[in-house]
N, C-alpha and C positions, 0 to 999 in steps of 0.2 A: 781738514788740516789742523795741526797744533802748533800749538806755541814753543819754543825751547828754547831752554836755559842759557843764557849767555855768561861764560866765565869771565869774573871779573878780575880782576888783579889786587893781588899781590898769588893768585892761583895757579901752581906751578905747573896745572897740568897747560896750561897757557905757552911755556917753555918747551913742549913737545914739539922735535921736529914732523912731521907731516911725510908719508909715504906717499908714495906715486897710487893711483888709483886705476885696478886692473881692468881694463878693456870688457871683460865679462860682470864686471860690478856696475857697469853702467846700462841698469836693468831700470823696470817701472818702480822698483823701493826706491832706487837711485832717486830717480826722478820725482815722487814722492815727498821723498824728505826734498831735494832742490826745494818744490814749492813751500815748505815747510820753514824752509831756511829766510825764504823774501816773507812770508809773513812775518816771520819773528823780524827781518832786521826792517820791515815795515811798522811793525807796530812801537820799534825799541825808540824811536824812531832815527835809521840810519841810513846809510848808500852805498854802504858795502858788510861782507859778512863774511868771512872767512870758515871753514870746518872745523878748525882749531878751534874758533872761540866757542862752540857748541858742543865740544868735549868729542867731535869724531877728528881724528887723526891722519885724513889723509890729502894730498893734494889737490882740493878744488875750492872755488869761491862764487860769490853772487855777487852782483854790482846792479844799479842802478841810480846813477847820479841826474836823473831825471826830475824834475819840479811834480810830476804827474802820473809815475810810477807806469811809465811807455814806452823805457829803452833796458829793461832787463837783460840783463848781460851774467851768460854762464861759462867761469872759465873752469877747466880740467885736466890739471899736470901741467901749468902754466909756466911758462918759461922768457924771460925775458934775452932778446936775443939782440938789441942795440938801446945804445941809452944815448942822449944830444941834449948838451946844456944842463944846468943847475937854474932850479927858482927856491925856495924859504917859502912856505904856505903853513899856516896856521894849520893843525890836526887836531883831532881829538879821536876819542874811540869808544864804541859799544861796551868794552872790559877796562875800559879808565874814565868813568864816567866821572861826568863835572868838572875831566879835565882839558886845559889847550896849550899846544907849544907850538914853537915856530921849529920846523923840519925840513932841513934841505934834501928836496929832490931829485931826480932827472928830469929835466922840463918837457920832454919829447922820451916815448919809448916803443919799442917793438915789440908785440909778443906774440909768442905763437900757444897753442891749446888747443884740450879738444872741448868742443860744447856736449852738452847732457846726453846727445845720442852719437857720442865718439865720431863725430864730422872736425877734422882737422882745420884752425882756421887760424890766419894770419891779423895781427889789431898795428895800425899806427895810430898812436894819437897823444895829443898833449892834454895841459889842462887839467883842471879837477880829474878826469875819467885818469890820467896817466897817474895820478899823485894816490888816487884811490887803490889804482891794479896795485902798486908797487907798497904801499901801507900793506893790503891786504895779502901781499906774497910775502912782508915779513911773517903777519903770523902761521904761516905756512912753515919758517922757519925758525917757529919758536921767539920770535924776536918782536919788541914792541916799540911804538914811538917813542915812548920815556926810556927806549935805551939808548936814542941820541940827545937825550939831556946830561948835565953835568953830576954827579954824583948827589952835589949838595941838591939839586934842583929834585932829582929822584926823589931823596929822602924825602924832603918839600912834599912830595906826591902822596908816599908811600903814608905820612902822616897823616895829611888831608881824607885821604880815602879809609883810614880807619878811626877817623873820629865821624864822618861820613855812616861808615857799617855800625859804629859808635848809636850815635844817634837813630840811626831808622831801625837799631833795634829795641830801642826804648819805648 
């Protein structure tokens, strides 16, 4: 297994929306990189990983919002199909590192997807796991949690992280 690259932000290719992922691509390289994918966002260290943030461009993700690394969860052309309630949960992210804001959710969601050997399956669930799918299905479409901050807050970020790149390259 190896390790891969996580795009960081201000990186456009981050902005990429995400293609659906064809039924014959969901081969052993598929599967491959999957495991490739929980390494990296194991060692980054995080509990969710999107395609997008690893510069492949198409519609699937990893989760494991586990303490113990025992409930990996592979979602593929994930679609969210009911949403119930709002909560505000603190985020942060693998490609906004060192960053945290408060981002209103769906508190409860439905999704349906296929896992890594194209098995159609249905998720309800709340909670961190629900707050994670739905982070991680922005970057699916291009979209990041500092896009529901306020402008001035953005910039706030966009500073921060290039006196950040600043510094660790000195």
């Amino acid at each position: 297994m190896s390790k891969l690259t996580i795009l960081e932000f201000p990186d456009p290719r981050l902005r990429t929306k995400a293609r659906e992922v064809a039924p014959e691509e969901l081969d052993d390289a598929f599967r491959a990189h999957i495991e490739n994918m929980f390494e990296t966002m194991y060692d980054a260290p995080g509990i969710g990983l999107a395609a997008s943030q690893v510069d492949d461009h198409r519609r699937y993700m990893v989760i494991d919002v586990s303490e113990d690394k025992s409930e990996r969860r592979v979602f593929v052309n994930p679609k969210i199909v009911a949403r119930e309630g709002e909560k505000v949960c603190q985020e942060g992210c693998l490609s906004v590192p060192t960053i945290y804001a408060d981002v209103t959710r769906a508190d409860k969601i439905t999704v349906q997807a296929l896992d890594e050997y194209a098995r159609p399956f249905e998720l309800t669930t709340d909670g961190l796991l629900a707050v994670c799918i739905q982070h991680e299905m922005d970057h699916l479409e291009g979209k990041l949690f500092i896009d529901y901050l306020s402008p001035l807050k953005r910039d706030m970020v966009k500073r921060k992280l290039a006196k950040l790149h600043k510094n660790n390259a000195a």
